[in-house]
CHARMM-style PDB file with segment names, atoms N, HN, CA, C and O in Angstrom:
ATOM      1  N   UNK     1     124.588 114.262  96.779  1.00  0.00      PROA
ATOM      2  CA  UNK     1     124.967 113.783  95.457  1.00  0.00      PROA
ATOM      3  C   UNK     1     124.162 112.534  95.137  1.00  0.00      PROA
ATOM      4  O   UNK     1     124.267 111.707  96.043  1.00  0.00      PROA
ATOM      5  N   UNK     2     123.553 112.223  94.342  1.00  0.00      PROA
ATOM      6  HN  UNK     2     123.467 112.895  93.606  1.00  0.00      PROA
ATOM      7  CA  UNK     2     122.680 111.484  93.283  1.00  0.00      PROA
ATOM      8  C   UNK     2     124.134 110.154  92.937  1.00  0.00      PROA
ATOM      9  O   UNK     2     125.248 110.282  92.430  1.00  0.00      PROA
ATOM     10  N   UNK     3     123.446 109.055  93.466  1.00  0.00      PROA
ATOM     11  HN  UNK     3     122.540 108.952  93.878  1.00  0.00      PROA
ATOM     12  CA  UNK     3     124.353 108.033  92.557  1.00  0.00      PROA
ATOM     13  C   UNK     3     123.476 107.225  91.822  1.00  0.00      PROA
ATOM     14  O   UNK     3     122.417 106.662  92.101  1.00  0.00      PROA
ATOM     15  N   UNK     4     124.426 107.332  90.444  1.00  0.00      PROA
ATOM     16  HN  UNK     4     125.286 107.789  90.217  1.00  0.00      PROA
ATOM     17  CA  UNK     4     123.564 106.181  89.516  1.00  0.00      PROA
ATOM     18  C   UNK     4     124.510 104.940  89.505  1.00  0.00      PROA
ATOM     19  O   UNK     4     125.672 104.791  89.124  1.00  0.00      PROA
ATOM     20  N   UNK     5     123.438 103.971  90.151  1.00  0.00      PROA
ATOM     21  HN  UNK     5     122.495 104.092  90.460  1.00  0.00      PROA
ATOM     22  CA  UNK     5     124.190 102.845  90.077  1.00  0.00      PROA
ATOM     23  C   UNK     5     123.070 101.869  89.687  1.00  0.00      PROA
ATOM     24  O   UNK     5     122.234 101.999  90.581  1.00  0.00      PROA
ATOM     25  N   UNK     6     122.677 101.058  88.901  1.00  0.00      PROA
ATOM     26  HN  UNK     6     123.356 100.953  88.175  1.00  0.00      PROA
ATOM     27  CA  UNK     6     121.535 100.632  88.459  1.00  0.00      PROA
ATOM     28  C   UNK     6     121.071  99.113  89.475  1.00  0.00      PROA
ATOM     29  O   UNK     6     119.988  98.529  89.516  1.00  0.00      PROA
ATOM     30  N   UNK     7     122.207  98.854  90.120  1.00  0.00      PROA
ATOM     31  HN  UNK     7     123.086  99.329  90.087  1.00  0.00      PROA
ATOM     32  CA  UNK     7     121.824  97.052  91.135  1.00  0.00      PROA
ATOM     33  C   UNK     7     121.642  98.148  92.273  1.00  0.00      PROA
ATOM     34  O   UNK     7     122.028  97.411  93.180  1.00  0.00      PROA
ATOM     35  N   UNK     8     121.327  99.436  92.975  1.00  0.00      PROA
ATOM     36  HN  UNK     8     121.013 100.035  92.238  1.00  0.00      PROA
ATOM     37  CA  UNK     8     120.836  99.875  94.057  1.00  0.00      PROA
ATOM     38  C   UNK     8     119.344  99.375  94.682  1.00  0.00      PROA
ATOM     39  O   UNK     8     119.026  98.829  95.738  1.00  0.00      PROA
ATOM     40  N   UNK     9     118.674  99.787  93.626  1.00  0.00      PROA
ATOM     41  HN  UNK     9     118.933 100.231  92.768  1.00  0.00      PROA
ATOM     42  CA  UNK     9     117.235  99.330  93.653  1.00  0.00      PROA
ATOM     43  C   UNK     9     116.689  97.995  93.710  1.00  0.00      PROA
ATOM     44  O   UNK     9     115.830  97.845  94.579  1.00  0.00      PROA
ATOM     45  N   UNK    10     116.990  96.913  92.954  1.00  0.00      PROA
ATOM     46  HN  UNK    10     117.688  97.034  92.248  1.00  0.00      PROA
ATOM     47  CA  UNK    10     116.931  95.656  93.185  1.00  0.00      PROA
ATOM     48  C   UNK    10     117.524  95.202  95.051  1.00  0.00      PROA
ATOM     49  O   UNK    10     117.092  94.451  95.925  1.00  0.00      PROA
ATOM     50  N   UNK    11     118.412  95.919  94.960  1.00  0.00      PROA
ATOM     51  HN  UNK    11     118.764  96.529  94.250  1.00  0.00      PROA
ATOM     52  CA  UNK    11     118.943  95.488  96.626  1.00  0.00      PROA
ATOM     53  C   UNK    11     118.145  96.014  97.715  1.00  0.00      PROA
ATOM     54  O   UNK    11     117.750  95.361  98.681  1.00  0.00      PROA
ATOM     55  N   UNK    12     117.905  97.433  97.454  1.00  0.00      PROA
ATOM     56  HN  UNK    12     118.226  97.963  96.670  1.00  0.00      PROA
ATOM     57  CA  UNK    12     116.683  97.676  98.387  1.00  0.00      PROA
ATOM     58  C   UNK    12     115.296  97.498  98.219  1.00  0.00      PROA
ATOM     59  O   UNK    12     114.517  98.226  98.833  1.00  0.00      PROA
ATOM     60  N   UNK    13     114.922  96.674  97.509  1.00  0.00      PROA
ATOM     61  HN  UNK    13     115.555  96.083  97.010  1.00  0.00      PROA
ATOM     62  CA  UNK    13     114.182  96.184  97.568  1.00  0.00      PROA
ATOM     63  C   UNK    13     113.885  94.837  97.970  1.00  0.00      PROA
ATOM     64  O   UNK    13     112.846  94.643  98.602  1.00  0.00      PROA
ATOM     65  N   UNK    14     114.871  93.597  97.615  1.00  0.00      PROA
ATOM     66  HN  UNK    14     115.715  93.754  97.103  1.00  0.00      PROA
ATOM     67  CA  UNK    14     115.408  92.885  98.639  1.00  0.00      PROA
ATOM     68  C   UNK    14     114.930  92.593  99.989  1.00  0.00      PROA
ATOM     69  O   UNK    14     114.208  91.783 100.570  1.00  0.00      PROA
ATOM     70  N   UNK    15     115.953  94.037 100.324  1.00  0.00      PROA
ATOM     71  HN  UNK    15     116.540  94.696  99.852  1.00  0.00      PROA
ATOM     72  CA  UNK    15     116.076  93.947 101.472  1.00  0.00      PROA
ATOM     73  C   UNK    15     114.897  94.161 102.267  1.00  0.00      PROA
ATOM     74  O   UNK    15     114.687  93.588 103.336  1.00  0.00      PROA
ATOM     75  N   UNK    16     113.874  95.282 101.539  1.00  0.00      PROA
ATOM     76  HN  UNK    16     114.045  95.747 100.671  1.00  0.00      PROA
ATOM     77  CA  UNK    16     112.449  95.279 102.004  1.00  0.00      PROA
ATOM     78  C   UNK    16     111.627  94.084 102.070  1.00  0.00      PROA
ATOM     79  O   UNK    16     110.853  93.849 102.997  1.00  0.00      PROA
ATOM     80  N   UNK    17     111.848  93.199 100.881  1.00  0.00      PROA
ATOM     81  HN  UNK    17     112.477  93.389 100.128  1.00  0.00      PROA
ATOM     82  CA  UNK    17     111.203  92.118 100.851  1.00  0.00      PROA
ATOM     83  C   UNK    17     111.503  91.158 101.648  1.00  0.00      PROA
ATOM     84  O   UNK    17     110.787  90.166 101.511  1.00  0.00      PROA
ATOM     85  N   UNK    18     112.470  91.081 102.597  1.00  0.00      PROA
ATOM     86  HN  UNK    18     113.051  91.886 102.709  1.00  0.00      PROA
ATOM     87  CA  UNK    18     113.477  90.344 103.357  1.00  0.00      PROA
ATOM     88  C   UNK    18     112.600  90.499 104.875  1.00  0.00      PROA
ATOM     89  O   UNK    18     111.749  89.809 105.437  1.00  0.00      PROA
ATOM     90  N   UNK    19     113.111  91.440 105.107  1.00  0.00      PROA
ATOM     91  HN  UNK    19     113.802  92.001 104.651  1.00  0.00      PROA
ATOM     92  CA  UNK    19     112.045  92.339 106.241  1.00  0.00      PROA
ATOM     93  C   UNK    19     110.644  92.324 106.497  1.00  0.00      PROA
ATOM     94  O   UNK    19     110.161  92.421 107.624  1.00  0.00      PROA
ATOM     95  N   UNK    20     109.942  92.190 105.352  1.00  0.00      PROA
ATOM     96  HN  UNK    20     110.336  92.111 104.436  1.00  0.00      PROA
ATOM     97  CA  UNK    20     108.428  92.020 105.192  1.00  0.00      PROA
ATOM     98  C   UNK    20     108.247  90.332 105.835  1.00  0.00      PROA
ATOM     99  O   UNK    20     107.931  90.037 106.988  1.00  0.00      PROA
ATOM    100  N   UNK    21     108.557  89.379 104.690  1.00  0.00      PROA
ATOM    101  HN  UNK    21     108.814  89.618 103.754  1.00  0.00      PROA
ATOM    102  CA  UNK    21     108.610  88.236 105.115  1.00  0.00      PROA
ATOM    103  C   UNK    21     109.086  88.115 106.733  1.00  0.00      PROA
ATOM    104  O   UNK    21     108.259  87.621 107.500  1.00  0.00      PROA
ATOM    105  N   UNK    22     110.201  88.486 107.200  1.00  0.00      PROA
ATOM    106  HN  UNK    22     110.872  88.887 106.577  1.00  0.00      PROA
ATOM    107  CA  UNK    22     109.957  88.503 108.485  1.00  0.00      PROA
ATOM    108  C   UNK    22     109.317  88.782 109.659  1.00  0.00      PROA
ATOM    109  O   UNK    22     109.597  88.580 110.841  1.00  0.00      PROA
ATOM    110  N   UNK    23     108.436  89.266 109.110  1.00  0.00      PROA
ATOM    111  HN  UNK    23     108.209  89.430 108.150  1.00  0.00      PROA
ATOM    112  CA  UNK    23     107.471  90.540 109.925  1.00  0.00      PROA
ATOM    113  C   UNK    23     107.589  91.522 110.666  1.00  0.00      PROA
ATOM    114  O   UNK    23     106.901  91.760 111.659  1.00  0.00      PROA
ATOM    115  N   UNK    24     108.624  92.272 110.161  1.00  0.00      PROA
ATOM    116  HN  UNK    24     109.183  92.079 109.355  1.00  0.00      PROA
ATOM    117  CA  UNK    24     108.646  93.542 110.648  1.00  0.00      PROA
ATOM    118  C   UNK    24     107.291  94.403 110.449  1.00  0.00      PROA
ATOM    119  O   UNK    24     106.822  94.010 109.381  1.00  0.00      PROA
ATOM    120  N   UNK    25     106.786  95.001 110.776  1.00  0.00      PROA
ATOM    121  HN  UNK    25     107.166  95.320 111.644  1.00  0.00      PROA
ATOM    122  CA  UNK    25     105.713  95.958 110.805  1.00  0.00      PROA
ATOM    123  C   UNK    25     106.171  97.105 109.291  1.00  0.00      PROA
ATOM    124  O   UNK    25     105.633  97.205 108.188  1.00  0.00      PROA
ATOM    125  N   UNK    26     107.232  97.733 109.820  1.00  0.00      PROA
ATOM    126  HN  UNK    26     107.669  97.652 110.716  1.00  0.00      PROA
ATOM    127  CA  UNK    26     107.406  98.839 108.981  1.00  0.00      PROA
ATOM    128  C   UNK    26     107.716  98.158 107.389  1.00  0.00      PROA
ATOM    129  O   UNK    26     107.466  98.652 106.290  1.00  0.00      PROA
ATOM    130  N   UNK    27     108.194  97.171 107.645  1.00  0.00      PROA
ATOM    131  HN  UNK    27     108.397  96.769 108.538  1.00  0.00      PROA
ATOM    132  CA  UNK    27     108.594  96.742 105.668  1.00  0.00      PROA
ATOM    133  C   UNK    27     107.234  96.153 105.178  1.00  0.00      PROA
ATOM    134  O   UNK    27     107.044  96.040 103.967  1.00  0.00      PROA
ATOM    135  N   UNK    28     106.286  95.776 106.074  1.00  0.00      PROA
ATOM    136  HN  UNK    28     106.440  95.868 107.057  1.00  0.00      PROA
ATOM    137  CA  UNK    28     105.178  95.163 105.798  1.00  0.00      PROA
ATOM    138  C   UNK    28     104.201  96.489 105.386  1.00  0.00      PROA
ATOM    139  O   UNK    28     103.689  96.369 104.273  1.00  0.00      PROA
ATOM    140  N   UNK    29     103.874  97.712 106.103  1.00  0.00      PROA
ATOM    141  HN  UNK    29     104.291  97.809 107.007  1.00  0.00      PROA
ATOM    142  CA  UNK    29     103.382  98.664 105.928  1.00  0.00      PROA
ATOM    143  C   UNK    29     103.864  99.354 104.475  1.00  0.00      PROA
ATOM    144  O   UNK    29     103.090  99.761 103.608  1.00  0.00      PROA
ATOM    145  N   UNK    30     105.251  99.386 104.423  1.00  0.00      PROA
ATOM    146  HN  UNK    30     105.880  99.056 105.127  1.00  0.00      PROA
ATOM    147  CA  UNK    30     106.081 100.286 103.352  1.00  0.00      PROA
ATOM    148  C   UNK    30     105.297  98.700 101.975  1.00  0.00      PROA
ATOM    149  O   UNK    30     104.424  99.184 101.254  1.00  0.00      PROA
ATOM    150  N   UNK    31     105.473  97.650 101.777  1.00  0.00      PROA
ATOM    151  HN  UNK    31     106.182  97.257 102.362  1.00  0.00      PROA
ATOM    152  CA  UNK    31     105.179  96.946 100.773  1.00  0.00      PROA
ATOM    153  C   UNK    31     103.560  97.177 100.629  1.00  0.00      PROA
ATOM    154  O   UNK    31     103.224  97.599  99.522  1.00  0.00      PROA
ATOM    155  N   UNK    32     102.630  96.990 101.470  1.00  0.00      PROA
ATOM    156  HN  UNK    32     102.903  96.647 102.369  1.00  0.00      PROA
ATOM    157  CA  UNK    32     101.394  96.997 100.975  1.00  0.00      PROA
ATOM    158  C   UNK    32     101.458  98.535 100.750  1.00  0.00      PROA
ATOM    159  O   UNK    32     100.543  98.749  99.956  1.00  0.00      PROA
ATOM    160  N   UNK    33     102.083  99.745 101.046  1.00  0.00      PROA
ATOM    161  HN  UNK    33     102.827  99.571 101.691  1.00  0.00      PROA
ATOM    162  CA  UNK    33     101.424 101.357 100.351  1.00  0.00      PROA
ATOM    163  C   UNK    33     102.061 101.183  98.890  1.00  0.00      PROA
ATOM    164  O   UNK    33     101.585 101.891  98.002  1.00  0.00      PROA
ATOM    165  N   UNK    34     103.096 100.301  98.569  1.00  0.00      PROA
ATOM    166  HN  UNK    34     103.482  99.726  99.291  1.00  0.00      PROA
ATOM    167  CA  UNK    34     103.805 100.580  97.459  1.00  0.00      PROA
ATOM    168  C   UNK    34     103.082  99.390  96.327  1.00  0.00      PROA
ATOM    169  O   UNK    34     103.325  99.499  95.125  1.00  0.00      PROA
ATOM    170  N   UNK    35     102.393  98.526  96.731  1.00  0.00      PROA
ATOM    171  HN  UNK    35     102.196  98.437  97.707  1.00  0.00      PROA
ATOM    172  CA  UNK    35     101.478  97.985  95.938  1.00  0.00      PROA
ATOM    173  C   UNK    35     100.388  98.131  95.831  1.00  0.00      PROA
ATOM    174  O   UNK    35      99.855  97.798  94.773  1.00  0.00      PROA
ATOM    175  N   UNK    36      99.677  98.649  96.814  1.00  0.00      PROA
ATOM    176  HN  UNK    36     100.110  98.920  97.674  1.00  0.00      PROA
ATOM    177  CA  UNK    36      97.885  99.580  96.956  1.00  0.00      PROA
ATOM    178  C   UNK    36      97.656 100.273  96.890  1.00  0.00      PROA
ATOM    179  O   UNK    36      96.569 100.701  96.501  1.00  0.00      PROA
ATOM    180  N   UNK    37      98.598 100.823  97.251  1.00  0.00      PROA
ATOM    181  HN  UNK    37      99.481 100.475  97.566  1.00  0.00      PROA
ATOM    182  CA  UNK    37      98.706 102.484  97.289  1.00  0.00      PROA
ATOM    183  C   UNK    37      98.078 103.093  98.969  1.00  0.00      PROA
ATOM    184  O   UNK    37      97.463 102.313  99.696  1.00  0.00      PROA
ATOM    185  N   UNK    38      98.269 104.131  99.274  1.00  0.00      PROA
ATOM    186  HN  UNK    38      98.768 104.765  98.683  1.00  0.00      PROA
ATOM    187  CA  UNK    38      98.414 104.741 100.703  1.00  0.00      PROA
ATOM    188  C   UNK    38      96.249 104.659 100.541  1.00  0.00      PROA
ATOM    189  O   UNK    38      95.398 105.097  99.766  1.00  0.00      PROA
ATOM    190  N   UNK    39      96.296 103.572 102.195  1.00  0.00      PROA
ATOM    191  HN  UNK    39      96.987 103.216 102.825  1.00  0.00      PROA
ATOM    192  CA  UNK    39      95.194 103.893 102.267  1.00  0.00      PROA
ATOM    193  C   UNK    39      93.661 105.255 102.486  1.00  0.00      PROA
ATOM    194  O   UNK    39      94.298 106.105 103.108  1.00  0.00      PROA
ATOM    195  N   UNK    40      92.950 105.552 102.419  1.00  0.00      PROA
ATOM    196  HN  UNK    40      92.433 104.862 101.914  1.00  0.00      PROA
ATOM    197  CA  UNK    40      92.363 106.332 101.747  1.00  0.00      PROA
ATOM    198  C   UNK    40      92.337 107.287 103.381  1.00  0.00      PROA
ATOM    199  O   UNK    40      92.522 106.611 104.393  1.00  0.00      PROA
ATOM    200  N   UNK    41      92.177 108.361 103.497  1.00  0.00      PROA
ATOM    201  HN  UNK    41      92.027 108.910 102.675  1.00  0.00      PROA
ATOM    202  CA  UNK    41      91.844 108.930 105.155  1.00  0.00      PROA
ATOM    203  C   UNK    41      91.024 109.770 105.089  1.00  0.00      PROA
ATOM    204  O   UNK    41      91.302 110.890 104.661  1.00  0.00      PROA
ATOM    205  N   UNK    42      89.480 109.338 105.612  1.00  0.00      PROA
ATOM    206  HN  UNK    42      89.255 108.428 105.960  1.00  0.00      PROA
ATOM    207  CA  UNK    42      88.536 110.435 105.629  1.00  0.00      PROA
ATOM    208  C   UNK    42      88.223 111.316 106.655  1.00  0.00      PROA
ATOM    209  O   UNK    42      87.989 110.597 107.626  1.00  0.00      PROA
ATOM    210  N   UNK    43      88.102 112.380 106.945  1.00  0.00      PROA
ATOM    211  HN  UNK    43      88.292 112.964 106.156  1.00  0.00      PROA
ATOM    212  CA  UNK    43      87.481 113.379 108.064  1.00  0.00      PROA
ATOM    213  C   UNK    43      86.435 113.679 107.924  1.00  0.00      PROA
ATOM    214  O   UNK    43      86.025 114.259 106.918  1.00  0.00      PROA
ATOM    215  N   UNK    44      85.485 113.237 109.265  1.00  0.00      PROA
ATOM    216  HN  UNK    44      85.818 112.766 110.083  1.00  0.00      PROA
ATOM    217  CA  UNK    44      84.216 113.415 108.951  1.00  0.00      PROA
ATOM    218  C   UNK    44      83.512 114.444 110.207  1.00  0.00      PROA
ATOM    219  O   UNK    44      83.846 114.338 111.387  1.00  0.00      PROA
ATOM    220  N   UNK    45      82.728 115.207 109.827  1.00  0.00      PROA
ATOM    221  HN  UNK    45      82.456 115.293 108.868  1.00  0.00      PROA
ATOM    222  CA  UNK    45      82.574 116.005 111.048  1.00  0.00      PROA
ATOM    223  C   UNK    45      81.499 115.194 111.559  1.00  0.00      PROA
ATOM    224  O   UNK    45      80.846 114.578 110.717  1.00  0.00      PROA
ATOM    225  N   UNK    46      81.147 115.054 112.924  1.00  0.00      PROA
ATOM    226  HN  UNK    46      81.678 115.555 113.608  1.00  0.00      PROA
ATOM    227  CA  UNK    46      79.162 114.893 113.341  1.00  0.00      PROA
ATOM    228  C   UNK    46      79.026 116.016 114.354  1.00  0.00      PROA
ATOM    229  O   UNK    46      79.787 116.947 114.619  1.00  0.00      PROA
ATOM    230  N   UNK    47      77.533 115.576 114.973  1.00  0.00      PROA
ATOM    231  HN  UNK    47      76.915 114.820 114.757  1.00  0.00      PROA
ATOM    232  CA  UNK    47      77.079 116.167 115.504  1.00  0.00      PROA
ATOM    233  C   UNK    47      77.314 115.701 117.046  1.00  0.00      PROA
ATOM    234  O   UNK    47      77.632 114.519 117.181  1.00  0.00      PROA
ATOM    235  N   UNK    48      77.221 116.311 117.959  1.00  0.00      PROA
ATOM    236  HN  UNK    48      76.963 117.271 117.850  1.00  0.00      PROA
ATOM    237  CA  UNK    48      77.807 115.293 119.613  1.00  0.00      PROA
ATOM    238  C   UNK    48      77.130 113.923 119.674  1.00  0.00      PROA
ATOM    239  O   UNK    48      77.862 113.020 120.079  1.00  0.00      PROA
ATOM    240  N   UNK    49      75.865 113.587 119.347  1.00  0.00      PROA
ATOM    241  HN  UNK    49      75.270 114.321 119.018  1.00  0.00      PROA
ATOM    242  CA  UNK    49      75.158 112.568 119.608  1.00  0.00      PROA
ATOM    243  C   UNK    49      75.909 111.849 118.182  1.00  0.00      PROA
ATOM    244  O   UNK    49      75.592 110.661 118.119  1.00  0.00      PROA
ATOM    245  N   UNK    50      76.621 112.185 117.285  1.00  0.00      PROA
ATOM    246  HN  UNK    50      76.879 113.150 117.336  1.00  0.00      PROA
ATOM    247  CA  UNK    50      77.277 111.137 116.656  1.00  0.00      PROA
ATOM    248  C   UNK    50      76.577 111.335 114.743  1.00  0.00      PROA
ATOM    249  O   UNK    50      77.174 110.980 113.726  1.00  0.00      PROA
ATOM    250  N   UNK    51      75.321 111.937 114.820  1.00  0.00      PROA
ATOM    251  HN  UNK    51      74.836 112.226 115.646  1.00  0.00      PROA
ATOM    252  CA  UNK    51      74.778 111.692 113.590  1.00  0.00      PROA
ATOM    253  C   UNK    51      75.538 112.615 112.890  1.00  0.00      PROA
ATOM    254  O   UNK    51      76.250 113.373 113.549  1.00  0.00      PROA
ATOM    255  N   UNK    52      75.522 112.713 111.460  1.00  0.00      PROA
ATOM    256  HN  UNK    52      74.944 112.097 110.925  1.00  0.00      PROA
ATOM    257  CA  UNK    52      76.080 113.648 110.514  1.00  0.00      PROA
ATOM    258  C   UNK    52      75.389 114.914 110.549  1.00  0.00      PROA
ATOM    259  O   UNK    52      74.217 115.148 110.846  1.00  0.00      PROA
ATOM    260  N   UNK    53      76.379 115.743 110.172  1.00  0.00      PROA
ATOM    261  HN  UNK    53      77.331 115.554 109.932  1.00  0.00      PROA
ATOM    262  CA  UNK    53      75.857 116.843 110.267  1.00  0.00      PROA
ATOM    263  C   UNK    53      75.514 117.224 108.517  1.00  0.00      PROA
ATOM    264  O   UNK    53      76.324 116.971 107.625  1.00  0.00      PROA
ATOM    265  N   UNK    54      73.897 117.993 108.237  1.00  0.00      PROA
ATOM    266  HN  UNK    54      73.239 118.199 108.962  1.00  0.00      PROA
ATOM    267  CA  UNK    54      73.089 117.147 107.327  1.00  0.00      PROA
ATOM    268  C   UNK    54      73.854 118.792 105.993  1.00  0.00      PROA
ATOM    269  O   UNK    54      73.792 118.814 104.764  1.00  0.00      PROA
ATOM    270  N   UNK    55      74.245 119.481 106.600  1.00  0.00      PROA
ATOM    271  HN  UNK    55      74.296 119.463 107.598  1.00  0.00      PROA
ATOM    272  CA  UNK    55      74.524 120.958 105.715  1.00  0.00      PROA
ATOM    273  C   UNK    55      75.750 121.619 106.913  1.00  0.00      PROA
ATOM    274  O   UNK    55      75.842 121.367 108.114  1.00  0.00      PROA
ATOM    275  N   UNK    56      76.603 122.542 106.042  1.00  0.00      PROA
ATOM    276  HN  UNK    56      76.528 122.747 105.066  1.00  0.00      PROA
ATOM    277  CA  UNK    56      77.322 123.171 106.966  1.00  0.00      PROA
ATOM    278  C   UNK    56      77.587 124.656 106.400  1.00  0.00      PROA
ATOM    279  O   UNK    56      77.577 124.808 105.179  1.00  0.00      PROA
ATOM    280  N   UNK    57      77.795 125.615 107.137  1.00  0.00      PROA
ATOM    281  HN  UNK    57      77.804 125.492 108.130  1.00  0.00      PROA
ATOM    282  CA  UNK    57      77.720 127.103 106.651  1.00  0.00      PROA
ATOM    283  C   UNK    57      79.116 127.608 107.017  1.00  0.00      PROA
ATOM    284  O   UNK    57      79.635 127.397 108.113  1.00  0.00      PROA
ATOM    285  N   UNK    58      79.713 128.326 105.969  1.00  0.00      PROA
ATOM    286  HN  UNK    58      79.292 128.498 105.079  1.00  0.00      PROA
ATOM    287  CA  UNK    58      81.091 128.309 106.574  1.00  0.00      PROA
ATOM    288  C   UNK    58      80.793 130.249 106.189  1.00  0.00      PROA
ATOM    289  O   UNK    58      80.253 130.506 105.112  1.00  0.00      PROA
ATOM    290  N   UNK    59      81.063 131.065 106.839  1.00  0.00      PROA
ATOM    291  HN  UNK    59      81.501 130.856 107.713  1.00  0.00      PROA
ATOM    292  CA  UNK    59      81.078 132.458 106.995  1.00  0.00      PROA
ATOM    293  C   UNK    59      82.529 133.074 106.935  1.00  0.00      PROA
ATOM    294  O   UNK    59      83.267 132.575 107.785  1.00  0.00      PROA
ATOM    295  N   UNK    60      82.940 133.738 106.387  1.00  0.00      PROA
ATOM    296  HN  UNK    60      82.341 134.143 105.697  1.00  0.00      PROA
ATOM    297  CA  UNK    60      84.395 134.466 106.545  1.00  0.00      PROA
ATOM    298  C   UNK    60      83.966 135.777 106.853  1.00  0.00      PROA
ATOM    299  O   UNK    60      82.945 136.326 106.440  1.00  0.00      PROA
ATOM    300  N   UNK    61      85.043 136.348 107.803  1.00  0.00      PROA
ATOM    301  HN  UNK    61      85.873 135.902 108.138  1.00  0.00      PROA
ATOM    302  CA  UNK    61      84.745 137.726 108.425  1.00  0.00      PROA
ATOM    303  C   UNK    61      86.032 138.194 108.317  1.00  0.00      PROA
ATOM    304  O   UNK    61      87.047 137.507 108.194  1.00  0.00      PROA
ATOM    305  N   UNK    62      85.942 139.510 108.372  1.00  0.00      PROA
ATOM    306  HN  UNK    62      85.118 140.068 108.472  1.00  0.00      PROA
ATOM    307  CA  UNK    62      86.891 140.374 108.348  1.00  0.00      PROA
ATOM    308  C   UNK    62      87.834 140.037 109.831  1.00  0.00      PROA
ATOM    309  O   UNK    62      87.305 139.864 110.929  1.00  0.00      PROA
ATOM    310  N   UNK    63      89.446 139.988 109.553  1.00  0.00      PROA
ATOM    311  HN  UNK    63      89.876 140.129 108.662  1.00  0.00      PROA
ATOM    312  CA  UNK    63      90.072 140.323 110.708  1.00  0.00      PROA
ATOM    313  C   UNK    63      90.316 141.266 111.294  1.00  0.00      PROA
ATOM    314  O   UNK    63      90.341 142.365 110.739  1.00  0.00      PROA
ATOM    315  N   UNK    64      90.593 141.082 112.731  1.00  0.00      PROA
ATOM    316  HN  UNK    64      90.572 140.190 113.182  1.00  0.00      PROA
ATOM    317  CA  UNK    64      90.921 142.247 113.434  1.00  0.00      PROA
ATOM    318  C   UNK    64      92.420 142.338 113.432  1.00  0.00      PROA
ATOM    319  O   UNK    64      93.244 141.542 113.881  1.00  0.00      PROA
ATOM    320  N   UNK    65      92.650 143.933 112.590  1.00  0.00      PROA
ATOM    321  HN  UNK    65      91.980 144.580 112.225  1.00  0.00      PROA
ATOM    322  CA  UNK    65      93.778 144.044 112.135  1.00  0.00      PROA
ATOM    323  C   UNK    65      95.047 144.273 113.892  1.00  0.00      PROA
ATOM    324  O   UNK    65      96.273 144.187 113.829  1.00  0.00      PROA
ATOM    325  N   UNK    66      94.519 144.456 114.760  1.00  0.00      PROA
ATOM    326  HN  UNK    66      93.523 144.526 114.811  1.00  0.00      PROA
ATOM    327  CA  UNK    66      95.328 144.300 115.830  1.00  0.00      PROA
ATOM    328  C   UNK    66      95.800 142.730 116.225  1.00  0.00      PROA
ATOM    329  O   UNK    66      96.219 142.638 117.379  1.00  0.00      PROA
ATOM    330  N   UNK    67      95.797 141.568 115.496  1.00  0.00      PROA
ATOM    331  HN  UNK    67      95.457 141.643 114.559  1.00  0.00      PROA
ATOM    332  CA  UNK    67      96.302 140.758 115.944  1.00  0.00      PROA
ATOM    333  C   UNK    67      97.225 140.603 114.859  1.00  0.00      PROA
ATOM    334  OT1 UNK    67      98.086 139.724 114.902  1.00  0.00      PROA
TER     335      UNK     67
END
């Protein structure tokens, strides 16, 4: 069930802000994604020696209907 109570939000937030200043990790993490927004996460493929890999070929094949 959904409560509307309109002083909820001000309090938890508060209380986040309460937590942050103290240095908790997690209220500190939860305040900077909610003002920066969630930092960016890239996946990058290379090659073993580390360099980029410069083109990539992606092939689709038929399955083998026995699995």
């Amino acid at each position: 069930k959904v409560v509307q109570d309109d002083t909820l939000l001000p309090k938890v937030a508060e209380v986040l802000l309460k937590n942050a200043v103290a240095g908790e990790p997690w209220a500190v993490k939860e305040l900077i994604d909610r003002l920066d927004g969630k930092a960016f996460q890239a996946t990058s493929i290379e090659n073993p020696d580390g360099t980029p890999i410069m083109g990539l070929k992606v092939t689709f094949v038929e399955g083998n209907e026995d699995n």
